[in-house]
N, C-alpha and C positions, 0 to 999 in steps of 0.2 A: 335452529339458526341462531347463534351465537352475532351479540349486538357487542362489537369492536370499539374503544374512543385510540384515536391516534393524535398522538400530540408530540410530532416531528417535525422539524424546518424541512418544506418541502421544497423552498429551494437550493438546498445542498444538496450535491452529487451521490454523498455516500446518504445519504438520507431516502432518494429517489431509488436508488436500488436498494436499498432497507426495504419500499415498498411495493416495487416490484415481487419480489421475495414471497412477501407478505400476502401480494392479489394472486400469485402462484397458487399459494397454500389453500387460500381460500375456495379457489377455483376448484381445486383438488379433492378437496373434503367439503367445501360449505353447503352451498354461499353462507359465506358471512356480511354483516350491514355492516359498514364502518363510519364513522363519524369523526371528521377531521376537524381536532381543537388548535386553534392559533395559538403558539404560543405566547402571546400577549395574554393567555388566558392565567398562566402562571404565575404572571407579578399581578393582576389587576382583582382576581378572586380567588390565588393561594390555593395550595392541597383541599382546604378545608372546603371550597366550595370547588374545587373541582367534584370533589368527593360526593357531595349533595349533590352534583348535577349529576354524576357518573348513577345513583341510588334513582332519581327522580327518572332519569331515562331508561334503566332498567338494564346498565353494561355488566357485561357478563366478566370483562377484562381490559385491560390500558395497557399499551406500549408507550412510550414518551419519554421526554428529557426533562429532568426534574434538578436539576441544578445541585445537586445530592443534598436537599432537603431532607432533611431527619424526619419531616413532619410523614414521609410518604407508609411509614410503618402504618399509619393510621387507613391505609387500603389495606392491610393486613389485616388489621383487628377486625376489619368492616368484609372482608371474606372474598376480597374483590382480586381477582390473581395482576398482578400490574408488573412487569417488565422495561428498564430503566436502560434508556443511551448513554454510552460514557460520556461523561462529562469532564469533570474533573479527579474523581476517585472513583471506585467501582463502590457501589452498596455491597453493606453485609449483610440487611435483612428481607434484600430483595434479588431476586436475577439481574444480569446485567447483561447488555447485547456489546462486547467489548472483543478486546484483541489481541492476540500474543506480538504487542507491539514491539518488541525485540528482535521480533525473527523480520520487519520492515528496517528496521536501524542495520541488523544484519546484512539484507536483500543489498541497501545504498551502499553499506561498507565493501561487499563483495562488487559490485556493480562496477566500481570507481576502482578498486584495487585492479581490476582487469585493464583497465584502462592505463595503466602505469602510473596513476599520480602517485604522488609522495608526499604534498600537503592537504590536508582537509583538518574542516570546518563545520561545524552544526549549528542550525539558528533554532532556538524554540522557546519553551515557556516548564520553569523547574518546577513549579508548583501545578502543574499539569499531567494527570498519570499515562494518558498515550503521546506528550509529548517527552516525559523525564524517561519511558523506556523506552523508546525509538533512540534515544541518545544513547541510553544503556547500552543496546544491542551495537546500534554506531560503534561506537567507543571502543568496548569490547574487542571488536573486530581488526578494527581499525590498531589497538593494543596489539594483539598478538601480530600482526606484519609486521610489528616493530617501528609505530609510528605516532604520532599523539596527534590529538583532536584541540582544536580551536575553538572555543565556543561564545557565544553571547547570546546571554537568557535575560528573558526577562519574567519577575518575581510579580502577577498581578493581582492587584489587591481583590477585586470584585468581578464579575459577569461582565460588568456594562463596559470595563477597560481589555478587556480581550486581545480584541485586533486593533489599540492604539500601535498608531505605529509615529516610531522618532527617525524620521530619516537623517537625521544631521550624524546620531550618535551611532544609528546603525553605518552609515558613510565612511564616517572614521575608521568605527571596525572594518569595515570590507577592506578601506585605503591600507591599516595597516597587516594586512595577512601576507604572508608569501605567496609569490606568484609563482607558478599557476596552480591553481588552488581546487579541491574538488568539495564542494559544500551543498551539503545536506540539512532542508528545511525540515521542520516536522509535520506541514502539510502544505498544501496548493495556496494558502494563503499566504504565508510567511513566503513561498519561494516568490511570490507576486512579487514582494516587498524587497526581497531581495534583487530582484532584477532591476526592478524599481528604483531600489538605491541605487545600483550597478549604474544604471541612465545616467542619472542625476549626476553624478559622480564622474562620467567616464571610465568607469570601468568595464574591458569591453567583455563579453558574456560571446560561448562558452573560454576564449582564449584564453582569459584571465583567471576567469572564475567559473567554473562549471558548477551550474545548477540544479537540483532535482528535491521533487517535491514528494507528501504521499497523497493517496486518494483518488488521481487521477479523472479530477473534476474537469471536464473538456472542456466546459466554458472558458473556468479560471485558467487553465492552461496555453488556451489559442489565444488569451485576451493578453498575455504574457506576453512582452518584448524581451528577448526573442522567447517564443513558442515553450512551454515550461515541458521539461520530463518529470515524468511520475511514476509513482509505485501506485500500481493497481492493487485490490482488495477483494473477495470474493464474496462482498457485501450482499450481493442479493440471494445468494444460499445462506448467510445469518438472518435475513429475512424470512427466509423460509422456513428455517430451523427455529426463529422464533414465535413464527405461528405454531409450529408444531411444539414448543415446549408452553404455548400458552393456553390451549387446548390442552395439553398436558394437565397444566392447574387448575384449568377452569373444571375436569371430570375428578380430579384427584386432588385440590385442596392447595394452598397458598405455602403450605410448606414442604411441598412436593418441588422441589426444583432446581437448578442447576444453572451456570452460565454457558452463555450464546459466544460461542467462540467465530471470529473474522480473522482470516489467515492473506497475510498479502499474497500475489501470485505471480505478478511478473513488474520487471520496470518497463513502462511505455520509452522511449527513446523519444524525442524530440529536441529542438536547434540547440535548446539551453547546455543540453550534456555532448554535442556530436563532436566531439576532439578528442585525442588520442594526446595525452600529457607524456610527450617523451620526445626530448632534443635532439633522438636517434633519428633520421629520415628512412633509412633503411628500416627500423621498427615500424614505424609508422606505417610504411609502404606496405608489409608483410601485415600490421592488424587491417588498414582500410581495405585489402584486397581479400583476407578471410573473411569478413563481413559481409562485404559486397556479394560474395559467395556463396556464404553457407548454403545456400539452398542448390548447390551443388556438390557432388561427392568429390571435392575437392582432400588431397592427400599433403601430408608434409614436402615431398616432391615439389608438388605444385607453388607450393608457398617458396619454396627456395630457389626456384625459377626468375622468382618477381625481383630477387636481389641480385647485386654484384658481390656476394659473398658465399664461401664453403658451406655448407650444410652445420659444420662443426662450431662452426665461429657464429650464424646468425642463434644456432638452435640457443649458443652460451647466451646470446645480448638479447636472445627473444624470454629467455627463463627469468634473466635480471632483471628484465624492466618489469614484467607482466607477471612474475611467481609462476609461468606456469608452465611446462615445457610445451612446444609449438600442437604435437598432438593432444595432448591434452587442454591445448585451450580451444581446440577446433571443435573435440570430444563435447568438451560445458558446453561449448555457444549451439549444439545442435541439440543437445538437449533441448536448451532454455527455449530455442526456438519452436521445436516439438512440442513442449509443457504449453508456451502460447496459443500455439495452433488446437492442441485438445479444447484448451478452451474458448478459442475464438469462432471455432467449427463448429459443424457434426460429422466431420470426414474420420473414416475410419482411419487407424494407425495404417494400416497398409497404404491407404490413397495421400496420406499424408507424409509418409517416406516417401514415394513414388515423386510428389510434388518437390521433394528436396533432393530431388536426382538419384536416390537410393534403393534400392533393390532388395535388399534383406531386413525386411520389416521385421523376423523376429530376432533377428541379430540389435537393431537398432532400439528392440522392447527390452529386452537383455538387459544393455546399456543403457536405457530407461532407468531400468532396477539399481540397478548399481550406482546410479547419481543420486537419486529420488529416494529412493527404499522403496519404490513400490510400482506396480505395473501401471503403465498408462490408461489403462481401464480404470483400475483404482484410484488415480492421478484423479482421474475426469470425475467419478463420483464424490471424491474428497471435498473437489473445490468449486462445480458448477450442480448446477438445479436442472441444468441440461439432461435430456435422455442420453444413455450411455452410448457407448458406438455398438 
């Protein structure tokens, strides 16, 4: 029976599914005893006596946030396997439980481009490594459509200035962006702040400024005027996955290891982002109504019905605004919807087309592969702890 010390903000969202993850694993293989350190324990008796108490209590291993303290090598030397939350850069002499924060700047870029906007914006912090590559990945994206990114960072000196926030200066910024605007926080706290501003300001949200956060902290999200959207994370299988790599060290040695990868997995939809950026009524009409839809086997047909225009003429001003031609944006949105549901579920892929008015579940697994690279089976084990269907 392996003696666990945890030293996580247990009240952040991606934290609590960090240890969900985590009481999985244990359940799985243990029991393991875990012993929850405040983080106050970090500034008040430092690495060094963490370490002495970790020795004195007889821990076999540490997960925790350690502020990338250089001192933390010294659980190395002392043989103690210990696993590090990103913070602000990943360790190089330790594991990390981190994230291909790119592929969520990605998710926002893709997300919002569907949407037809043609301004965006990124709020985050540069000297932050999951928030400097979620702008990457942003950016990137946002590049090739042929479009540029707007941003204001802020460069912070220490821990304790984190989540200062200046609303007067951030105000300004929002006042002077083009409208209507799609802007991308680097997580559920900055989009707070933005909304925030937005109030203050009169700026009205989503009209103006469409908002979206990552993390998909429910608290922080519903406490939002209005209701904040977010990127979800598949946090509580790097929970898992880092019990299993710490047991890993703890039979095989401190230098036995590897990093804990978190892949984002869906954007949650809420008030902040629900507008459709495009002056076209007739677009609009055609995205709100495939939306409304998708959970029926609704065809290109269908959609051209909803308009006063030729099939010929909406499919040109539906590719223009959205990049995508009308079936093929119906094609992503059923996926994405699909990818949702495996992972909100435990309904099999069959009972799961069935639910979206669809009939040929392995025509729609197919088309799975073809989006995804990979079967919805494999989809579901990738990114949930969940049993398979």
């Amino acid at each position: 029976m392996y003696k666990i010390i945890l030293m996580i903000d247990f009240a952040e969202e991606f934290s609590k599914e960090l240890l969900k993850g985590i009481a999985r694993y244990s359940k799985e293989h243990g029991p393991w005893i875990f012993c929850r350190m405040p983080l106050f324990q970090r500034e008040t008796i430092g690495v060094e006596g963490i370490l002495q108490w970790a020795k004195e209590w007889g821990a076999d291993g540490i997960i925790g946030q350690f502020y990338n303290d250089p001192k933390v090598a010294r659980f190395v030397e002392e043989g103690i396997p210990v696993i590090a939350q990103d913070f602000k850069e990943r360790f190089k002499e330790i594991p990390n439980i981190t994230a291909v924060h790119k592929e969520a700047g990605t998710m926002g870029a893709d997300y919002f481009l569907k949407k037809g906007f043609k301004n965006f914006a990124y709020y985050g912090f540069k000297d932050i490594v999951w928030s400097r590559e979620r702008a990457e990945g942003y950016e990137e994206r946002i590049n090739r459509a042929g479009y540029k990114v707007h941003y204001f960072e802020n460069a912070m000196a220490g821990s304790t200035e984190l989540w200062y926030y200046k609303p007067s200066s951030l105000s300004q910024w929002l006042k002077s962006l083009p409208k209507p605007i799609a802007l991308m926080a680097c997580d559920d706290n900055q989009g707070q702040h933005i909304t925030e501003a937005c109030r203050h300001s009169k700026i009205r949200i989503p009209e103006e400024v469409a908002v979206l956060g990552v993390d998909n902290d429910e608290m922080i999200c519903d406490f939002s005027d209005p209701p904040l959207s977010s990127i979800a994370q598949d946090a509580e299988k790097g929970g898992y996955d880092a019990a299993k790599l710490l047991e890993h060290m703890i039979k095989n040695g401190c230098s036995s290891f590897y990093d804990v990868i978190v892949r984002p997995t869906q954007v949650v939809t809420r008030h902040s982002t629900d507008i459709y950026a495009t002056n076209d009524d007739h677009i609009a009409c055609t995205l709100k109504y495939i939306h409304q839809n998708i959970d029926k086997n609704i065809q290109v047909d269908d959609v051209v019905k909803q308009v006063p225009l030729s099939r010929r003429t909406l499919e040109k001003r539906f590719q223009y605004i959205t990049g995508y031609p009308i079936y093929k944006y119906i094609f992503n949105l059923r996926i994405e919807k699909l990818s949702r549901r495996l992972l909100e579920t435990d309904l099999s892929v069959f009972e799961i087309a069935l639910d979206m008015g669809l009939t040929d579940s392995k025509n729609i697994a197919r088309q799975f592969k073809q989006l995804k690279g990979c079967t919805p089976i494999e989809y579901r084990k990738q990114y949930s702890v969940k049993p398979g269907i």
